[in-house]
N, C-alpha and C positions, 0 to 999 in steps of 0.2 A: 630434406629427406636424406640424401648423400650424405649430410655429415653428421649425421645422426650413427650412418654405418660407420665412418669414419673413427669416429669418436667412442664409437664399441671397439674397434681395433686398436686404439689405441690404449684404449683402458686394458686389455687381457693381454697386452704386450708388456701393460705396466703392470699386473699380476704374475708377469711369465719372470720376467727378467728382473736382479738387482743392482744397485750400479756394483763395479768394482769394488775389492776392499783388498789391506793388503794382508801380508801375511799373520802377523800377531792379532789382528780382526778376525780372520778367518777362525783362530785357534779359539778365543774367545767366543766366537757365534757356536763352534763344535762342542767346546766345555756347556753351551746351554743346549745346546741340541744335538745330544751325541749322534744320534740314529742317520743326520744326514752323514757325516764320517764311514757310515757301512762299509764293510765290505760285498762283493757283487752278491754274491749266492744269500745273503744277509736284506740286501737294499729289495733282491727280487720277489723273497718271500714277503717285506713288508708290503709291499707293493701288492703283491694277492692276495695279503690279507686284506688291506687298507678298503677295499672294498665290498670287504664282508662276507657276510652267506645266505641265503636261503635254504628251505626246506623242499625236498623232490622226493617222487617215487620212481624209481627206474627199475626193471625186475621184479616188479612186486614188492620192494623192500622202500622203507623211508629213508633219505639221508641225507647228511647238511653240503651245498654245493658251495665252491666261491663264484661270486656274482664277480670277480675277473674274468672267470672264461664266458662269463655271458658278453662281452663286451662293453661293456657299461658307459663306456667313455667315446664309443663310436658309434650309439643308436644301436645296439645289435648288431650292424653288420655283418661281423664277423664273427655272431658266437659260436661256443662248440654245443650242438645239442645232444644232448646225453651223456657217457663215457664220464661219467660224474665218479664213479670209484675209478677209474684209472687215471683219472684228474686229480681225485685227493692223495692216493697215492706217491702221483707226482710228486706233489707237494712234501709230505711227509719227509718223500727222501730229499726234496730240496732242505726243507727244515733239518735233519741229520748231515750235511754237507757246509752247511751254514755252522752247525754248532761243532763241526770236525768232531762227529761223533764214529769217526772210523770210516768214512764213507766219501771222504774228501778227493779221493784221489777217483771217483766215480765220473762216469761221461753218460749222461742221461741221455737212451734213446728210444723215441717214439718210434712204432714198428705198425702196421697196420696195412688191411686193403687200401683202396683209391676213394678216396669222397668217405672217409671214417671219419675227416676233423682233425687230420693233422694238421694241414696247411692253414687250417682256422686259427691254428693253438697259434701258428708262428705271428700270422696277424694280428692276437688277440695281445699276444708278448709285446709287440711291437705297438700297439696300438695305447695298451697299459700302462707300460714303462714312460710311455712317451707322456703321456697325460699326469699319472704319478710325480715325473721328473717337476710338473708347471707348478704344483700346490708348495705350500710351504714344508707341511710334512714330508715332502720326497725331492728338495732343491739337491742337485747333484753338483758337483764343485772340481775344478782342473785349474790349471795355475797357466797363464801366460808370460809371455816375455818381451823387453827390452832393453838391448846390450846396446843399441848403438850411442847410448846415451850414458856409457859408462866412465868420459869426461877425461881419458887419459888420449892426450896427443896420438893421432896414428893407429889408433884401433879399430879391428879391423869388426864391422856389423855381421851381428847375426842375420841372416836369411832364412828363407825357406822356399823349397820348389824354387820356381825361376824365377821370383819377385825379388825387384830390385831391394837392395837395402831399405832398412826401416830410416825415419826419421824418426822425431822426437813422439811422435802422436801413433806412431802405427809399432801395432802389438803382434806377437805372434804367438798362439795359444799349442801346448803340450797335441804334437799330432798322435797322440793317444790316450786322451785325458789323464793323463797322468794326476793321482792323490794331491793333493796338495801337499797333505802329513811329510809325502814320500820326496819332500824338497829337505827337511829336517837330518840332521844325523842319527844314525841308526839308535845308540843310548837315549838320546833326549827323545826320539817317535816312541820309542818303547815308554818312556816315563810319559808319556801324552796319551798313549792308549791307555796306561792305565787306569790315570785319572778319568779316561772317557768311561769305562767302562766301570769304576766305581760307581761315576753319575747315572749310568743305563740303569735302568728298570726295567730290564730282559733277561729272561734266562741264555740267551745266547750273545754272546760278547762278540765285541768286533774285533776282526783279527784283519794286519795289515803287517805284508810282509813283501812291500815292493818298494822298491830303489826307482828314483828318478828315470825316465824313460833317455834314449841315447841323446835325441835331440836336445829334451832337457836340460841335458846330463855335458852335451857339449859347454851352453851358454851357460851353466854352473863353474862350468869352469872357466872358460873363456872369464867369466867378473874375476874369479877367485882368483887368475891369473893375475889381471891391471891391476885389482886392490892389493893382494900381495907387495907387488913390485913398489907399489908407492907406500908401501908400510903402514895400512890402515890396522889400526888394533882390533877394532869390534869388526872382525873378518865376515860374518855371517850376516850380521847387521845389515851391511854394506850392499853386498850381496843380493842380498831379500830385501834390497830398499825398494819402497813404491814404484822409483821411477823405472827400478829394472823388474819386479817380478809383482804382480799380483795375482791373487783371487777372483775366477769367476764363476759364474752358474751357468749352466749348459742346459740345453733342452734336448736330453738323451732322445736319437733315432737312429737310423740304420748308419753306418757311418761314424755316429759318433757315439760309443758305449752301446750299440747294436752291431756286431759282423752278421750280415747273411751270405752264403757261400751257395749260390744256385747252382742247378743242376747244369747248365748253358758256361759255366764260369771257368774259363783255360789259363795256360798257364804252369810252368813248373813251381812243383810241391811250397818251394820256397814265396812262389809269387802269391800265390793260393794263401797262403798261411799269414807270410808275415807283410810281404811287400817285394819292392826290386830296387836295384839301387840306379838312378839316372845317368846316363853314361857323360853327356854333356855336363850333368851339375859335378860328376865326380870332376872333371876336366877342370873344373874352375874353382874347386873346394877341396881339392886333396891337402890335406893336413900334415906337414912333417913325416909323410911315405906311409900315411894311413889312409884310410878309405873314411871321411867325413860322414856321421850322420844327419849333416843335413842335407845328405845328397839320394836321400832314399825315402822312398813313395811312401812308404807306411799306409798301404792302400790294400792289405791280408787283412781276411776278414779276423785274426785274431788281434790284429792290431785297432783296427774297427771297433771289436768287440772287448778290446781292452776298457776294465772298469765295469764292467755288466754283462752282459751275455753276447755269446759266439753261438748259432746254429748253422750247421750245415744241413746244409735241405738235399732230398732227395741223395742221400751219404750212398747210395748202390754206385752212382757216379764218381764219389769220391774215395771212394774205398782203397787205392794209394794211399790216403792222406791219414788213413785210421790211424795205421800205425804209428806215423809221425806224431800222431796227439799224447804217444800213451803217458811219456811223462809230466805231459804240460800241464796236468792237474795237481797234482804233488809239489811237481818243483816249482811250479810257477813261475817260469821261465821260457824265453827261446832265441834265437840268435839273427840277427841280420848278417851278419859274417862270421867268422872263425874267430874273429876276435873281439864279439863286438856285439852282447847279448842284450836282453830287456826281461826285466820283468810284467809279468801277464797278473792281471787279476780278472780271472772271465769265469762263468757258468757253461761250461758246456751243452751242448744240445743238439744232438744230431736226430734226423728225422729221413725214414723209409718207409719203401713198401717191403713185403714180403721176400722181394730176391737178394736184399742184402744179407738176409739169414743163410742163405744156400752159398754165398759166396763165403761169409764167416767157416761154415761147416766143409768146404771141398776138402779139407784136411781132418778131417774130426778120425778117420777110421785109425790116424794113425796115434791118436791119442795122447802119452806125454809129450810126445816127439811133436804135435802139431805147433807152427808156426804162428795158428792167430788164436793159440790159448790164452797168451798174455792178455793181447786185445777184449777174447770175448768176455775175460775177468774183470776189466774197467768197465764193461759197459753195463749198465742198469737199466733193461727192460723194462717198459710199459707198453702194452699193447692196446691200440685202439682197434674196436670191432662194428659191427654196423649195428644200428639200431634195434632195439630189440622193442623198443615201446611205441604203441600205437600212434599217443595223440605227438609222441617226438617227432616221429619220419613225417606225420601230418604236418606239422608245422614246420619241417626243412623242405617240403617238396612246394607249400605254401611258399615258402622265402623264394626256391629257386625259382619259381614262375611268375614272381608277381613282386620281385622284391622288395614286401614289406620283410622290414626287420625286429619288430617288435617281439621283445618275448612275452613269450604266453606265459603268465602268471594267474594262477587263479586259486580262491578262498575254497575251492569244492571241485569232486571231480565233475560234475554237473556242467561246471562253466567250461572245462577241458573240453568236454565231450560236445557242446554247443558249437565251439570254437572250428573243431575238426569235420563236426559234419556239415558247414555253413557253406552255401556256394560261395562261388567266388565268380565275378566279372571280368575278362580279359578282353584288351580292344587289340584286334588284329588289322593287319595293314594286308588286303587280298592280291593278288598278282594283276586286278585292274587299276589297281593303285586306290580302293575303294576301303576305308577305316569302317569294320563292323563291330559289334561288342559280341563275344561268344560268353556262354554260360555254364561252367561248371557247377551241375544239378548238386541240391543238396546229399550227402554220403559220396560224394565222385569222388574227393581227396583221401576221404573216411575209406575208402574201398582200394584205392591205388595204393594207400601207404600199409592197411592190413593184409594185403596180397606180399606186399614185399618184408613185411615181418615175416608171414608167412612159412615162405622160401628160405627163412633164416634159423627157424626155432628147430630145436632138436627135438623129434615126435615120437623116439624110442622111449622115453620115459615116462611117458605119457601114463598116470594114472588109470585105473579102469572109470569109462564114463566119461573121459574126458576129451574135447576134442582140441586140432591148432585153435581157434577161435578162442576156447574157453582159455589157454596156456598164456596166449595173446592178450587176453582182456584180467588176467592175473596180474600179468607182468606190467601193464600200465594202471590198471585201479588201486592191487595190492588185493585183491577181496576177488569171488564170484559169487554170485549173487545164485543160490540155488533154492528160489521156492520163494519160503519166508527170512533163512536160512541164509548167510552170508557165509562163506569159507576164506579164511584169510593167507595168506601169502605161507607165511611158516605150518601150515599145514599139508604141503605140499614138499615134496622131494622131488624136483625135477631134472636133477644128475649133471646134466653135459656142461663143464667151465667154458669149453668151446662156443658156444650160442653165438652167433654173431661175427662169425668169423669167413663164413661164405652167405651168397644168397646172390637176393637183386639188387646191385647199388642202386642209390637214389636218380644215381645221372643217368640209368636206364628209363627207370619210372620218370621223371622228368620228360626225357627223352620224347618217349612214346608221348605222353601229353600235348607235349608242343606240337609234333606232328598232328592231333587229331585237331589243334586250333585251328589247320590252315584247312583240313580235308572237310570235301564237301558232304552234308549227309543228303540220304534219299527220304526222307521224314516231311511230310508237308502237311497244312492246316490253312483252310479258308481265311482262318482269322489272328492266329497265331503265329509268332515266328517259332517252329519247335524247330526248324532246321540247323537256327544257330545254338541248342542246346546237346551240351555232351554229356549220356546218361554215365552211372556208376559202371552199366555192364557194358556201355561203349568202350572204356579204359581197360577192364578186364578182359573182356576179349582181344583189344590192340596189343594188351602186356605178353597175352598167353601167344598168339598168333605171331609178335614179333621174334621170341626166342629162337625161333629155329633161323634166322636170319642173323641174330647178335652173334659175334665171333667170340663174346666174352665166355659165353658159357657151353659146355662141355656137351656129348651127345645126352650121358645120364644123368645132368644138370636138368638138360631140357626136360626131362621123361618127367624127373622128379619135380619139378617144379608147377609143369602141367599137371601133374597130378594132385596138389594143391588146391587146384582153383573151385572145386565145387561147397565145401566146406565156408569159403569165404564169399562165393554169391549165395550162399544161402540165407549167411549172417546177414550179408546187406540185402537181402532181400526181407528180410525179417523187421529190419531198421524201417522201410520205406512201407511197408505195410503194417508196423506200427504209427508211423505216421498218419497214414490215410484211415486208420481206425479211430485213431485221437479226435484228428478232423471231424470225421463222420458223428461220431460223440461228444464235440466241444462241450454244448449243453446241459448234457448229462451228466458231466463231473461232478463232485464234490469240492466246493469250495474250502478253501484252506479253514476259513475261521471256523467251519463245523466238526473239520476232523481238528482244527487242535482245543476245541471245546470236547470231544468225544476223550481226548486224551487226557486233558487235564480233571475229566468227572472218573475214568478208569483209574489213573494216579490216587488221587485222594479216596476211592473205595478201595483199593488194594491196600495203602497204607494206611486206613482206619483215620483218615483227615477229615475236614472240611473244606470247602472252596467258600470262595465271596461274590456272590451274583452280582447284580445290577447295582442295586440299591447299597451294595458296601457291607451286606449280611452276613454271615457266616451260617451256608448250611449246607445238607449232607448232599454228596453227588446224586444228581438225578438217574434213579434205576432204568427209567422209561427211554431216556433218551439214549443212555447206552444200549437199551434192547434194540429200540429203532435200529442206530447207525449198523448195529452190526447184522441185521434181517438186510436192511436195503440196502446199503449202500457197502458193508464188505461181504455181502453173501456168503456169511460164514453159515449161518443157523436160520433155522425157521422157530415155529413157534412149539413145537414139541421140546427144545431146548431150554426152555424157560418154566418156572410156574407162576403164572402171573407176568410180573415183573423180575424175580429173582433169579435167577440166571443157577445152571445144572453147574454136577462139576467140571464137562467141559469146555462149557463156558466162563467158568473162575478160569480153569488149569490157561486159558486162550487166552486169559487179561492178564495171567502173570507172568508165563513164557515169552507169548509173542509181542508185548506188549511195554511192559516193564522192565524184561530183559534187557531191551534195546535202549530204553530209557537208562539203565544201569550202563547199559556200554556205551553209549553217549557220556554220560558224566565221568565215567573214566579216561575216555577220553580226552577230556576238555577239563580233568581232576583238576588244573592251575585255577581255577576259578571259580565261585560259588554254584553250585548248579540250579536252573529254575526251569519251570516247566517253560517260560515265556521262550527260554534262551533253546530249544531243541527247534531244530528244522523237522517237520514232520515225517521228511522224506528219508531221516537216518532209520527211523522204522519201517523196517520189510512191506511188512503186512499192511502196512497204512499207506506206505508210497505206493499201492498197486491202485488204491482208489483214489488220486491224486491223477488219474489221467490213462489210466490202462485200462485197455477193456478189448474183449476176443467180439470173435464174429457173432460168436452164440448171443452176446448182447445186441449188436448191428443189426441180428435178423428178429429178436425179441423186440427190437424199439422200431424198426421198420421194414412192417410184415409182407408191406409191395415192391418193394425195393428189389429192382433185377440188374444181377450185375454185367450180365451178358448185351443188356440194352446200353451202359456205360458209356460206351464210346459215342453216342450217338439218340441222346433220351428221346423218347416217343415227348411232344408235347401235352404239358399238365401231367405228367406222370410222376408218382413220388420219387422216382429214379431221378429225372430232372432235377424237383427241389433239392431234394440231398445231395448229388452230384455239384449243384451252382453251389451251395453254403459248403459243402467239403471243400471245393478251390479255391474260396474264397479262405476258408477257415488254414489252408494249407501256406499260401501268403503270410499271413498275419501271425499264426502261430509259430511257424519253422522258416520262414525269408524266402519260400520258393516264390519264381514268378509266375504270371499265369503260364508260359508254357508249359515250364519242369514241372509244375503242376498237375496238368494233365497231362502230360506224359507220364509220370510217376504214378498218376492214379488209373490213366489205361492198365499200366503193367501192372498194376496191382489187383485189378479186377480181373485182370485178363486170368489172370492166375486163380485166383478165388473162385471163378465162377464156373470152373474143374468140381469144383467139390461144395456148391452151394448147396445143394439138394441133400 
C-alpha cells in the first residue's frame, strides 16, 4: 500500500523534472519548442490561457472567463469568484506588454476593498505558474554552474553563500534563473531569437533582452579567464562545455521566477528589491578591490521574481519602493552596487487596498509640479469590487464556512439556483467539549448572500417597478422573469460603474454566521431537534442587528443598510412559501411528458405539420387534448373559449405568442445546432414552466377545502390539516433536502403567516 504512494511520487517527479542537457541541446529543444524560450509577461499569458475559458453571467451580461483564475490546478482553493471583466481586462493588458505594443514599461496594479479577490489572484498566480512550469508545454529553463573543474593548476572555485567549494559533482544554479539564451553573445542571441520566432506560430514574438546575471556573469569569466590564459581556440566552446555549464528546468515558485514582497517584509529599498551583500562572504571573496557577486543574497523579491513575475502585496506598505520601480520596466535593469548591475526580466504586479490611492494623490492639487505624476503614469489600474451576483457571494460565503472548494458550474441557471438555496451541515465543537451538527435551513446562504448584494447595488437607477431584489436576480440570471414575460439584461440601463465598491464584505457575513453556530436557540420540539437549526431570518436579523457594533461601517452605512433588509425577507419569504406550496401540491403537478406532448401537438398546428403517435403514424395534432391541457392544467380558458374543439382567436393569438415565441427564442439561442421539439426544456417556456410545479394558495384552498392553517402547528387528530401537513414534510425532505426539522420550522413560519389572510 505505501509503495503504491511511493511509486506515485516518484512517477510525477519523473513528469516534473528532465535530466540536465547542455548548452547546444538546450538551443535545439528551443528551435522545436520555441514558446518554452518566452519571455516573462509572454510565458504568463500562456500560462492563463493554457487553461482555457468558460462561459459566465456576471451583471446580467454573458462572458468568456479564464479557468486560471478558477484555480484549476489547486481544487478551487483559491479561485477568484467573480471580477471576471476585471480579470480579462487584466489580461488583455498583460497580452499588450507581452507584444510591447506600447504598454511595456506599465506596472499592473490590483486596487480594491478587503476579501474582493485580490489575495486570491496572488495565489491563483502562484499556484498556476507553478503547475504550468510541471507540463511540457510550460518547462521553464536557467543554466547552472561548474568552474572548479575548470583543470587549470591553482584555480580558484566558484561558490556561493557560504558553501564550501564545489567539487566535481556539485552544481551551482543562476541565483536568479537567469535565460539560458542570455549565456550567448549578444549578435548570435539576437540571430537565435530570430530563428525562434520564425518557428513561433504566435502573433506575439519573444523578445529577450537580458545579459547573464552577475553571479553568472562572475564564473563566465572566471572560465574565460583560465581558457584564455592556456590559448584554447574555440573560447565559447570551452566555456559552455558540460562539465562547467548546463541546462536545467526548474519548477517556478515563490523564490524562484516568483518575488512576493509582503506587507510584514523590512529592510532598506535596496534589500527589499534586489538583495544585500554578506559582509563575511565580502571578507573572503573580494576580487581585485571589487565587491564580488558571489557575495550577495540575491534574496529581493525582484531578484526572486527575476524570469516571471514580481508582486508586491499590500504596496500602501511599500510605497517608498514605488518609485524605485519606475524604470525597471523599460530598462530592464537594476543594480547591486554602483558598479555592478543585472538585468531584470519580470512582470510586475503590485496589489492594494484603497489607501494607496490617497497616498498616490497627497500631491495631485499641485498638479504638473506633483512628485508621483510619473509614478501614477506606469501604473495600470484594475479594480476589484465586491460581488454583485447572487449565486457568487453564495458560493464564496459557502467556501468560507465549510471549505469546499469546488466550483459551481452548471448547464442552467436551475442548477445555480438549487446549489445556493441547498442547506448545508456544519459539526461544531460546544464549549462542553460536545461535537453537534448545526443546520443551515434551506434559503439561509440564499438569504445571507442576497442581503449582502443588497447593501451593494446602486438603487437610484432603479427602473420604475423595479425593486433591489428584482436588480439582484438581473444581475445573476441575465433575465426577469415578469408574468409570462421574461425581460433580458440589455433592456435595462442601470447607470452606476461604481456597484460594488462599498457594502457588506463577505468576512462580515461570514462572520456573523459562525457566531450563530456556536449560539444557543430558545426553539424546542418533543420530537425534533429544531434547536440545532438556523433559519434564513435568524442570519438576517444577526446581520442587521450586528451593524451597529462592526466598526467597519459608518453611522449612514448603518441606517442605509438597515434600511435594506425588508425587501430581501420578503424575497426569501416568498422562496420558502413557494416551497411549502410545491409540497402541499406535489400530486397535483403536471408531469413533464404531458406538457411536452401538449407542446409538441401546439408546434405542429401552428406550423401546419403532422406529428407521429404511437404506432409511427403521421397525423394531425390532437384539438381535444390541447383544449384539455389549457382549461385544466394552465387555467388559461374555460369553455366559452373554444367552439367545440377549435379554439377562438385568443386562444390561437396564446399558442403563437406565448407558446411558440419562446420556442423561437430557444432555437435561437441554441441556433449552433439543429433545433427539435425533443431538444427544448419545457421550463425555457414562461407559460408552461408555471404548471411544472407552481401553484398559489387559491389552488391549496380549491384542493383542500378543510384544511386550517392556524391548527398547523399542532393538527387536531384525523383531521385533513394532519394528512397534508405529514405528506407536506415529508414531501419537503425529498423534494428540496430539508430535514424534518427545517421542515417544520419553515412550514410553521409559513403558515403562520398565511393564516393572516386565509379567510
Amino acid at each position: 500500500m505505501t509503495d503504491g504512494y511511493v511509486d506515485r511520487a516518484d512517477e510525477a517527479l519523473a513528469e516534473t523534472y528532465e535530466p540536465p542537457m547542455s548548452i547546444s541541446e538546450y538551443v535545439d529543444r528551443v528551435l522545436e519548442r520555441p514558446e518554452s524560450a518566452a519571455h516573462a509577461s509572454k510565458y504568463l499569458l500562456a500560462a492563463i490561457e493554457a487553461a482555457g475559458t468558460r462561459s459566465v453571467v456576471e451583471e446580467g451580461e454573458r462572458t468568456e472567463r479564464y479557468r486560471f483564475f478558477d484555480d484549476p490546478y489547486n481544487d478551487g482553493e483559491h479561485a477568484i469568484l467573480g471580477n471576471t471583466e476585471v480579470l480579462n481586462a487584466f489580461v488583455d493588458d498583460l497580452r499588450s506588454i507581452a507584444a510591447r505594443r506600447g504598454k511595456e514599461e506599465k506596472i499592473l496594479w490590483l486596487d480594491g476593498p478587503t476579501a474582493t479577490g485580490k489575495s486570491e489572484l496572488k495565489r491563483c498566480l502562484i499556484n498556476g505558474l507553478r503547475e504550468y512550469s510541471k507540463t511540457d508545454a510550460g518547462r521553464r529553463y536557467t543554466v547552472e554552474w561548474n568552474v572548479d573543474n575548470s583543470g587549470s593548476e591553482g584555480s580558484v572555485g566558484m561558490t556561493y553563500g557560504d558553501s564550501a567549494p564545489p567539487n566535481e559533482d556539485e552544481w551551482y544554479a543562476s541565483p536568479v534563473q537567469s535565460h539560458p539564451l542570455s549565456v550567448f553573445p549578444e549578435p548570435v542571441r539576437d540571430a537565435i531569437l530570430e530563428d525562434l520566432n520564425e518557428a513561433l506560430d504566435d502573433h506575439i514574438p519573444i523578445h529577450l533582452e537580458t545579459s547573464l546575471d552577475p553571479f553568472s556573469r562572475e564564473a563566465y569569466d572566471h572560465l574565460e579567464e583560465q581558457y584564455r590564459r592556456e590559448g584554447t581556440e574555440n573560447l565559447f566552446s570551452a566555456i559552455t562545455d558540460k562539465r562547467h555549464l548546463r541546462v536545467k528546468n526548474f519548477v517556478v515558485d515563490v523564490g524562484q521566477g516568483i518575488g512576493v514582497l509582503h506587507s510584514e517584509d523590512d529592510g532598506s529599498p535596496k534589500e527589499r528589491l534586489v538583495g544585500s551583500w554578506m559582509a563575511g562572504m565580502l571578507q573572503r571573496l573580494d576580487s581585485r578591490g571589487r565587491k564580488n557577486p558571489q557575495a550577495f543574497s540575491y534574496d529581493g523579491v525582484l531578484s526572486q521574481g527575476n524570469g516571471l513575475l514580481t508582486i508586491v502585496e499590500d504596496a500602501a506598505q511599500h510605497a517608498d519602493l514605488l518609485q524605485k520601480l519606475l524604470n525597471v520596466p523599460d530598462e530592464g535593469a537594476v543594480k547591486l552596487d554602483k558598479g555592478i548591475g543585472m538585468d531584470i526580466d519580470t512582470q510586475m504586479i503590485i496589489i492594494s487596498n484603497p489607501d494607496l490611492e490617497a497616498q498616490l494623490n497627497q500631491h495631485a492639487e499641485r498638479e504638473g509640479s506633483d512628485p508621483l505624476k510619473a509614478l501614477k503614469r506606469r501604473l495600470d489600474k484594475h479594480e476589484f469590487t465586491y460581488l454583485t451576483n447572487l449565486s457568487l457571494e453564495a458560493e464564496l460565503l459557502q467556501r468560507e464556512l465549510t471549505n469546499e472548494t469546488e466550483i459551481w458550474e452548471a448547464d442552467s441557471y436551475e442548477q445555480l439556483e438549487a446549489a445556493y438555496r441547498a442547506p448545508i451541515g456544519i459539526s461544531v465543537r460546544g464549549g462542553d467539549g460536545e461535537v453537534r451538527e448545526r443546520e443551515l435551513a434551506p434559503h439561509t446562504i440564499e438569504a445571507a448572500a442576497l442581503y449582502a448584494i443588497g447593501t451593494r447595488l446602486d438603487t437610484e437607477s432603479l427602473p420604475p417597478g423595479l425593486d433591489l431584489v428584482d436588480k439582484a436576480l438581473i444581475y445573476d440570471r441575465g433575465y426577469l422573469q415578469d408574468g409570462d414575460e421574461r425581460r433580458y439584461r440589455e433592456e435595462f440601463d442601470f447607470g452606476d460603474p461604481t456597484e460594488g465598491s462599498r457594502g457588506i464584505p463577505v468576512t462580515y457575513t461570514r462572520d456573523t454566521l459562525a457566531d450563530l453556530l456556536y449560539e444557543e436557540t430558545e426553539r424546542h420540539h418533543p420530537d425534533l431537534d429544531v434547536e440545532n437549526v438556523i433559519m434564513p431570518r435568524d442570519v438576517l436579523n444577526a446581520m442587521v442587528e450586528g451593524l451597529d457594533d462592526a466598526p467597519v461601517f459608518s453611522p449612514n452605512e448603518r441606517n442605509e443598510y438597515e434600511s435594506r433588509l425588508v425587501p430581501i425577507k420578503n424575497h426569501v419569504f416568498s422562496r420558502q412559501e413557494s416551497d411549502v406550496v410545491d409540497a402541499i401540491m406535489r400530486d397535483k403537478r403536471v408531469d413533464e411528458a404531458t406538457v411536452e406532448e401538449y407542446i409538441e401537438h401546439v408546434y405542429a398546428w401552428v406550423e401546419g405539420e403532422r406529428i407521429t403517435n404511437d404506432r409511427g403514424e403521421a397525423v394531425e395534432p390532437d384539438p381535444l387534448k390541447m383544449k384539455v391541457f389549457e382549461i385544466e392544467h394552465l387555467g388559461r380558458f374555460d369553455e366559452d373559449d373554444y367552439r367545440g374543439t377549435d379554439p377562438t382567436e385568443g386562444v390561437e393569438t396564446f399558442r403563437a405568442e406565448k407558446v411558440i415565441t419562446a420556442l423561437n427564442r430557444h432555437a435561437w439561442r441554441n441556433r449552433d445546432s439543429d433545433f427539435r421539439i425533443s431538444d427544448v426544456d419545457p421550463r425555457e417556456i414562461p407559460v408552461i414552466r408555471t404548471v411544472l410545479g407552481s401553484h398559489d394558495w387559491d389552488d391549496v384552498r380549491r384542493t383542500y377545502a378543510d384544511l386550517d392553517p392556524d391548527q398547523w402547528d399542532d393538527p387536531p387528530s384525523g383531521t385533513e390539516t394532519e394528512v397534508v401537513k405529514e405528506r407536506t414534510i415529508a414531501n419537503l425532505r425529498e423534494m428540496f433536502d430539508y430535514s424534518a426539522a427545517s421542515a417544520e420550522l419553515t412550514s410553521r413560519h409559513v403558515m403562520g403567516q398565511v393564516s393572516y389572510r386565509w379567510d
